[in-house]
N, C-alpha and C positions, 0 to 999 in steps of 0.2 A: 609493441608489447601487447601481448593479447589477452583481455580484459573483460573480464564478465563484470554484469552489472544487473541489481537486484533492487527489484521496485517494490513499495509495499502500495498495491493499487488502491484499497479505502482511503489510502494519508495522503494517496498522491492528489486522487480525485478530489477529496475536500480542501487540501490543500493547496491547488496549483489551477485546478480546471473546472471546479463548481461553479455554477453561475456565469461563466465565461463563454465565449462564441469557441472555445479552442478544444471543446472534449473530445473530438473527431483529431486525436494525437497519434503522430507515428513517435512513438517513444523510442523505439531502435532509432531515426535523424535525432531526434531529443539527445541522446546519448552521445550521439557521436559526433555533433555542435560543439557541447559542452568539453569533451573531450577529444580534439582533434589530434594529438598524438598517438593517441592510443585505436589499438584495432580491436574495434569492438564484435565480439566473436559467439558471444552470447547473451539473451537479456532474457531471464527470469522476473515472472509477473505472478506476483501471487496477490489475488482478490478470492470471495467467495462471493456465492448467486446472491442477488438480493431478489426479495418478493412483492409481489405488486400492492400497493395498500388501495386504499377506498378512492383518494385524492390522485392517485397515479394508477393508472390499469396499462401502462406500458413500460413502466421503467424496467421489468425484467428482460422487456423483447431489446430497449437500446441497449442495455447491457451485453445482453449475446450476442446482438450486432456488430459491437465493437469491438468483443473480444473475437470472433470471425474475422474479423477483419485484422486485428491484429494476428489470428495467427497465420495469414497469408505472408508475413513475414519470415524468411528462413533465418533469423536469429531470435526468435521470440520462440520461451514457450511459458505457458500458462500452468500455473497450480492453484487448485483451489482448496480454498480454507473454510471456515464456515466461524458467524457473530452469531450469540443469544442475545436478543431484544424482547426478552418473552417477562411475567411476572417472575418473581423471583420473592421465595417469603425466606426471612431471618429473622433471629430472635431479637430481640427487644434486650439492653441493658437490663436490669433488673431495678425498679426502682428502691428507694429505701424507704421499709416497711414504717406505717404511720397505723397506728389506731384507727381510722376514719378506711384504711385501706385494707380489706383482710384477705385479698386476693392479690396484694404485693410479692407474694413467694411465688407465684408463680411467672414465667416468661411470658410474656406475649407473642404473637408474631405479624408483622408486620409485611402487607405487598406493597413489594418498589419495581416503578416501573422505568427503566431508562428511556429517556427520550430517544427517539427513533434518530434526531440525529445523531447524536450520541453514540448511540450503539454501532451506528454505521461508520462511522466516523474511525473507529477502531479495526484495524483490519490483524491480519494474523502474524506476527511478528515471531513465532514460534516457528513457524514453515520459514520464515525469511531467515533467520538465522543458523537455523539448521541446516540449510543448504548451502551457504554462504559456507558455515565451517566445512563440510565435507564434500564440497568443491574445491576448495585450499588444500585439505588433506590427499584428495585423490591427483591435487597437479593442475585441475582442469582449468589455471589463468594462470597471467601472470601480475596480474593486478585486478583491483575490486575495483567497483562504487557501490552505494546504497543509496535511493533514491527513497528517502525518508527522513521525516523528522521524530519517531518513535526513540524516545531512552532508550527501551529494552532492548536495540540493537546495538549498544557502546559494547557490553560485554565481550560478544563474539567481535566486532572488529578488536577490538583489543587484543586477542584471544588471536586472531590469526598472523598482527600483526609481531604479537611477541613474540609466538611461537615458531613462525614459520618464516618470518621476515617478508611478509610480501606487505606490499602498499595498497590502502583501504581506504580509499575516499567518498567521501557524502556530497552528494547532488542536493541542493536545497532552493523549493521556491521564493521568491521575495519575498512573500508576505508570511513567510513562516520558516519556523526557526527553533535550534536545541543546541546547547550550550553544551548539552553532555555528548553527543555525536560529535562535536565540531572537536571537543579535546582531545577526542580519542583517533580522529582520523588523521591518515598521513595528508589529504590535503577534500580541499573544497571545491565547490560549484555553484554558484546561483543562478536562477536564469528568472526570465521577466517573464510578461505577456507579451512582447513583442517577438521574441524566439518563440516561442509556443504557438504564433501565428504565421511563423515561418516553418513549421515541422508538421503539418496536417496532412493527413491522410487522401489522398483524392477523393471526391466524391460520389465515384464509384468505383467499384474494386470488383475484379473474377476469383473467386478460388481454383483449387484443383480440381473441382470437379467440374468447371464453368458456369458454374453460378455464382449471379450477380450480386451482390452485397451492394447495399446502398446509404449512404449518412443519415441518421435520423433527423428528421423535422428538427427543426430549433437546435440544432447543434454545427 
């Protein structure tokens, strides 16, 4: 059965591979572990670039690294999205006006600033599901996964499986988990750290142009 499968890479990486020896992931073997009946024929990876802060002056180089290297893969391909971690001002409720206050009519407005993990933490579930529906619609599997724990992807699985009848299943790491993805999919997946140490990338890679890719330090 040929089966595309759609990763949301900020919920994967917080999710499954932070902190871990395992971020150096061949996520096409990931997939195809998980799902050994099925012929996995395509794996869409949607993250956006992150930026380097004060504390980290390389996190955007492992990033590119990795996604290099993944896309040395012939079933992988990359979209990227893009997260706001920037100030952000809104207005203030309006208090209720008190004699001692006489600038109660007016709004205030307030800078909120998301935490950086936070913000990162959120990847683009918009592109994830957009594609998902209009790779159903065009034919292009014959079954799903989604490799997320994001709500706002129940929708569209729902959505292709009513409509089109195809079968829509969620990849999900151990340590993390959605109630609402699990109801809505025809079936499940979880995997540990011990698969995740079985699916790594070698630690060195040639592209098509033969150049060397190499694993980053610490990972």
């Amino acid at each position: 059965m040929r089966t595309s499968i759609y990763i949301d890479g900020f919920n994967f990486y917080y999710g499954a591979v932070a902190g871990t020896p395992y971020r150096w992931i061949n996520v096409v073997e990931l997939c195809r572990r998980l799902l050994p009946g099925n012929e996995v024929t395509k794996v869409r990876y949607f993250t956006a670039l992150v930026k380097d802060t004060r504390s980290d002056r390389t996190k955007s180089v492992r990033q590119q690294t990795f996604i290099r290297a993944l896309e040395t893969l012939p079933e992988i391909e990359v979209t990227y999205g893009s997260f706001l971690a920037n100030v952000r001002r809104i207005p203030l409720a309006r208090a209720q006006t008190t004699p001692a206050s006489p600038d109660s009519s007016r709004c205030n407005l307030v800078a909120l600033r998301a935490p950086s993990s936070c913000a990162q933490r959120r990847g683009d579930p918009m592109s994830t599901a957009t594609m998902l529906v209009a790779d159903a619609f065009q034919g292009a599997f014959e079954a799903a996964a989604v490799l997320s724990t994001d709500s706002d992807l129940a929708l569209p699985i729902e959505l292709v499986r009513r409509e089109l009848g195809l079968p829509v299943g969620v990849l999900f790491p151990k340590r993390r988990y959605s109630v609402e993805l699990d109801k809505v999919a025809a079936f499940k997946r979880t995997f540990d750290d011990r698969l995740l140490r079985q699916c790594q990338l070698p630690e060195k890679i040639r592209d098509e142009q033969g150049r060397t890719i190499t694993k980053p330090a610490g990972w």
